[in-house]
N, C-alpha and C positions, 0 to 999 in steps of 0.2 A: 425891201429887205433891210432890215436892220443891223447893221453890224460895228462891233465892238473890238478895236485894234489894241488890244492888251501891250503897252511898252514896257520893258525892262530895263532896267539903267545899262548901260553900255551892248544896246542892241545894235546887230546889224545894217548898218544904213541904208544901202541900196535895197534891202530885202524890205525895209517901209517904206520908203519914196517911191519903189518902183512900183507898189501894190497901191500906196494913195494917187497916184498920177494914173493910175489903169482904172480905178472907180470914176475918178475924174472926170474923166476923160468920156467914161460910159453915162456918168449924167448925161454931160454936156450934150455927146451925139443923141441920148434920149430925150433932152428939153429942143431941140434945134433942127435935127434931121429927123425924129422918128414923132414930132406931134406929142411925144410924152411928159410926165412931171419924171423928177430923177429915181432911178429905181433903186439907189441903195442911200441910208440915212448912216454916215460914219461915224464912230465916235473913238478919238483918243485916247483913253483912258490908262489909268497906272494905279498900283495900288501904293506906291509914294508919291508925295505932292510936286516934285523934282526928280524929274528924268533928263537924264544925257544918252547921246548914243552911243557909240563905240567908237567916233571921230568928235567926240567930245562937244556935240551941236543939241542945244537945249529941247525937247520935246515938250510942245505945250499939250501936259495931259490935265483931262480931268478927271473929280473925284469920281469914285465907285458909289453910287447911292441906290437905294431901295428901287427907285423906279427906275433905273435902266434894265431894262428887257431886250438885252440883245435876242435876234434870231440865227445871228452867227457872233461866234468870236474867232478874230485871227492873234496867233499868235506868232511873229515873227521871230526869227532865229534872233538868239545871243552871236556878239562877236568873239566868241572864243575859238579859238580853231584850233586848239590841242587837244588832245584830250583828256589832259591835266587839268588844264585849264577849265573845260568841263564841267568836270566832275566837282570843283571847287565852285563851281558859280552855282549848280544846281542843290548847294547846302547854303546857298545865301538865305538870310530871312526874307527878302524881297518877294525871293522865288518860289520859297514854299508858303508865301502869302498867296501870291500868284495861283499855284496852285491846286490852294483851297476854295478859291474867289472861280476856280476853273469850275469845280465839284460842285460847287452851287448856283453855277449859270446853267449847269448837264442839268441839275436839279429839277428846273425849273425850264428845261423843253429847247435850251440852247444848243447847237451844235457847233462842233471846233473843227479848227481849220488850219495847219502846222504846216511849215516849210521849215525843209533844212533843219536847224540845231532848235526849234522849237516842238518840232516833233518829241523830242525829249523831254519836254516839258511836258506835254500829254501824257505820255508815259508815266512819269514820276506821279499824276493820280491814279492810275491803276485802269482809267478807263478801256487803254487799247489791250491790255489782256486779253488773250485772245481771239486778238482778231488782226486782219491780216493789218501795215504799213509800211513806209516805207520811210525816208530819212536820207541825211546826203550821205555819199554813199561810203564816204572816206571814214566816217563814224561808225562804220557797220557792224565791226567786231566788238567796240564801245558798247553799242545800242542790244546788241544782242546779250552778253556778259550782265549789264545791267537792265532787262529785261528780256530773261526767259520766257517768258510765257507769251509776249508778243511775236507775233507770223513775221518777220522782219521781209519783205523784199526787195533792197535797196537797188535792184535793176530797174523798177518800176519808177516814172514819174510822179505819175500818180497814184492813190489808193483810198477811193472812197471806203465808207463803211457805215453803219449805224452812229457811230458816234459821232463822223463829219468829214474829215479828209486828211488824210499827211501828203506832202509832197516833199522831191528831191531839192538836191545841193543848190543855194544860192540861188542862180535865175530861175529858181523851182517858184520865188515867190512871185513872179510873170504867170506860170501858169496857173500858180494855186488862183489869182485874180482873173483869170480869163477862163478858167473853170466855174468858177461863182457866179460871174458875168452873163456866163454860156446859160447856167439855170435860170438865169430870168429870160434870158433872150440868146438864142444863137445870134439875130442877126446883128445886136447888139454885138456883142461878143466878136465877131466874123469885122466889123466896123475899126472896133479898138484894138484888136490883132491888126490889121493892116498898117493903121494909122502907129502903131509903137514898132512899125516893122517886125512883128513877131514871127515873120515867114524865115527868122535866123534856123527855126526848128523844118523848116519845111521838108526835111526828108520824113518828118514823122506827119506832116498833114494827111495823106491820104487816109490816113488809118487812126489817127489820135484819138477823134471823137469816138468812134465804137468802141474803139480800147475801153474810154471811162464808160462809155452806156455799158459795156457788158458788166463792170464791176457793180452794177445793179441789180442783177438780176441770177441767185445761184447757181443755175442751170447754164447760165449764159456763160459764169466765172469758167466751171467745170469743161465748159466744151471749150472757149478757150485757150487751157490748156492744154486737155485732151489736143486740138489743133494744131499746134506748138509742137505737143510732141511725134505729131506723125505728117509735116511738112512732106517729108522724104515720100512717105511711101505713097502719099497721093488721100484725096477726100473719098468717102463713101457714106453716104447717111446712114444705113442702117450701122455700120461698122460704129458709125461714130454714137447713134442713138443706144446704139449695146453697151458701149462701153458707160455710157452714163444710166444707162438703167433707166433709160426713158423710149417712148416710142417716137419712131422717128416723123409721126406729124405733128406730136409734141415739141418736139425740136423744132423740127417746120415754122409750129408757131408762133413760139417762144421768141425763134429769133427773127422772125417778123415784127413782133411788139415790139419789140428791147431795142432792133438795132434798125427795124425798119431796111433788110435785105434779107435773104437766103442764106443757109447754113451755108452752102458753096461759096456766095459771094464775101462771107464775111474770113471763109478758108482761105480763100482768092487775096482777100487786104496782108492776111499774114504771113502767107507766099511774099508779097510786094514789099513788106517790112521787112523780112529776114534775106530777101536778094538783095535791097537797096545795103543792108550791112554789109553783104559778102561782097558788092560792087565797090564800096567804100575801105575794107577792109582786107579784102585777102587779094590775091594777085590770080584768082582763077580766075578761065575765060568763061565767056557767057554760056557756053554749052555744060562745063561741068556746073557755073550756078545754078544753073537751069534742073540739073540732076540733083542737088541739092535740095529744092523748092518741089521736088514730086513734077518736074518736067521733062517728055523724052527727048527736045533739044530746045536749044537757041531762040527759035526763031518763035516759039511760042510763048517764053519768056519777054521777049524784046515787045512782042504785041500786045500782051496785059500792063509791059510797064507805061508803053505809050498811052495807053485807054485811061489808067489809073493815074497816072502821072502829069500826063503832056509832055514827055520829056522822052528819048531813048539813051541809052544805054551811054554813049557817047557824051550826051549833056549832063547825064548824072555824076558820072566820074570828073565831069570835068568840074562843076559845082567844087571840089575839095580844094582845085590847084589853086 
């Protein structure tokens, strides 16, 4: 895989270092532990000769020229974090170079790859028009104001799409990297998440990766939300396959390919993600979470989180303290 890390004069630092130390790193495990040659080819690049970052440490980019052919570009977040400030950097010449240099890599079969305040950058071509992303999430009235017609969902981590991917705030650029990672290789990916101690997210493990497979697949997006939204009242396939105007072994099989389980089991991760929030978050006891998640008590709750988890109820909460 090919990819091209677009820098901007006074970008974000941790949000490049943390994403070149994550490829790194996924070479190295593939030339060393997995018998392979490295799976992704990096390249620095800027559209000025002189780049600094936003801790004023010199980036050695190189020039833009005819035959780079990225198969990805990342564009890491600017250090601005007003939204003043923003909106002033995104009318630099730099960035509406940037941006055109964006339009003619999409041109030409590249796809983009945004964390945090670079997602804005995407934007500013016009590309995600229409479709859904997301962005950190503190920019979100920002993001939205100057870009209508973009699906904004900044609850979301992640948001693949046709044109490539936006992710959230700041350590969004960790996952935007172990997402990229993941498509060449889960077990790659599963390697360099341990090794960067990426289990900081671990309440969202059980369920993260179907999360992104579903945004694959339209039928997959559609159901889970549909999902989402009828936690409460409990799963039904045909219930669920009506509402999407599909038949329910359509569904069946859909979500067989896409997520590799059962339309239940994939119900079952969402229950697990929105009790792991109510157990972190709110001060009700396991019986009323449990009636929350479409459970009639406790103790059925407590035994999905174990299966799904390894963990009960008592180790999860205590994970906060």
């Amino acid at each position: 895989m090919r990819i091209a890390v677009l820098a901007l004069q006074g970008l974000f630092d941790t949000g490049l270092t943390v994403m070149l130390d994550a490829f790194s790193l996924a070479n190295r495990f593939a030339a060393a532990k997995m018998g392979g040659r490295p799976h992704f080819e990096l390249s620095i690049v800027g559209v000025r000769k002189k780049v600094r970052s936003g801790q004023g440490l010199a980036i050695p980019v190189q020039a833009i020229t005819a035959d780079l052919k990225p198969d990805w570009v990342i564009i890491p977040a600017l250090g601005t974090g007003m939204p003043e400030q923003l909106v002033t950097a995104l009318e630099r010449p730099d960035v509406r170079d940037a941006a055109a240099q964006l339009l003619a890599w999409h041109a030409q079969g590249a796809l983009l790859a945004a964390s945090c305040i670079g997602t804005f950058l995407v934007a500013e071509t016009g590309l995600l028009d229409h479709r859904e992303a997301t962005t950190t999430w503190w920019l979100g009235p920002l993001f939205r104001q100057r870009y209508p017609a973009v699906s904004l969902d900044e609850s979301r981590m992640l948001v693949p799409s046709d044109v490539g991917v936006t992710a959230g705030a700041a350590m969004g650029h960790l996952d935007l990297a172990l997402w990229l990672i993941r498509r060449a290789s889960p077990e790659l990916a599963a390697l360099v998440s341990r090794y960067l101690l990426a289990d900081l997210r671990s309440s969202q493990a059980p369920y993260i990766i179907p999360n992104h497979l579903a945004q694959a697949d339209p039928l997959i997006q559609r159901f889970e939300r549909w999902a989402r939204d009828h936690l409460k009242q409990g799963f039904s396939l045909q219930r669920a396959a009506a509402a999407l105007a599909t038949s329910a072994r359509t569904l069946q099989r859909r979500c067989q390919e896409v997520l590799g389980k059962s339309p239940l089991a994939y119900f079952q991760d969402l229950r697990v993600e929105h009790a792991q929030v109510l157990l972190h978050s709110s001060g009700l006891d396991v019986d009323a979470i449990a009636a929350e998640v479409g459970y009639v008590d406790g103790a059925t709750l407590r035994t999905l989180l174990r299966q799904r988890l390894g963990k009960g109820v008592r180790d999860l909460r205590a994970d906060l303290r």
